[in-house]
N, C-alpha and C positions, 0 to 999 in steps of 0.2 A: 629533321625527323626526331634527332633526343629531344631538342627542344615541347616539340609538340607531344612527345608520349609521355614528357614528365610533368608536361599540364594535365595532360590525362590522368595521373596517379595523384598528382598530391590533386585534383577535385573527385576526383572519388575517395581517398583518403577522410578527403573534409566532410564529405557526405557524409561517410561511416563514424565520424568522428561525432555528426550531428544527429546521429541516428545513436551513435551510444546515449549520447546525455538524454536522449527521449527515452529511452529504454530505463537509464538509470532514476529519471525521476519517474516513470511510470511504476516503477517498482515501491520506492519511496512512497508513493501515494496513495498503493496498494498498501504497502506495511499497515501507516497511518490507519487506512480505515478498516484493517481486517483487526487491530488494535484497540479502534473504538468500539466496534461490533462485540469482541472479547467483553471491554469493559462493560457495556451494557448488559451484554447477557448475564454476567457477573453481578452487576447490581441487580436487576430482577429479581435473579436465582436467592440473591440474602435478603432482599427487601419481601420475597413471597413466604421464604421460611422466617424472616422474623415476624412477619404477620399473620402465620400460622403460631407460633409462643402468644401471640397475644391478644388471640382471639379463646375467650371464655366458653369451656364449653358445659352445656346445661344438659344433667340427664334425668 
């Protein structure tokens, strides 16, 4: 009976074990692209005001 409940814990253990690292790389991957999204929108944002300075304007 120990025998068999302590294979029950340590694979459920493993399970949650296996379920954190998806978790924590699902996070990671999140960062990454809510990071690159920042950066983009960041570049637009300067590349539209710097091409608003360097558009002439005629009146």
């Amino acid at each position: 009976m120990e025998k068999r409940h302590l294979e029950y814990v340590h694979a459920h253990q493993a399970r949650l074990k296996a379920r954190l690292g998806e978790s924590e790389q699902s996070e990671n991957d999140f960062k990454e692209e809510a990071n690159q999204i920042k950066s983009d929108i960041y570049y637009l944002a300067t590349r539209e005001k710097s091409e608003d300075n360097d558009v002439i304007q005629v009146q």
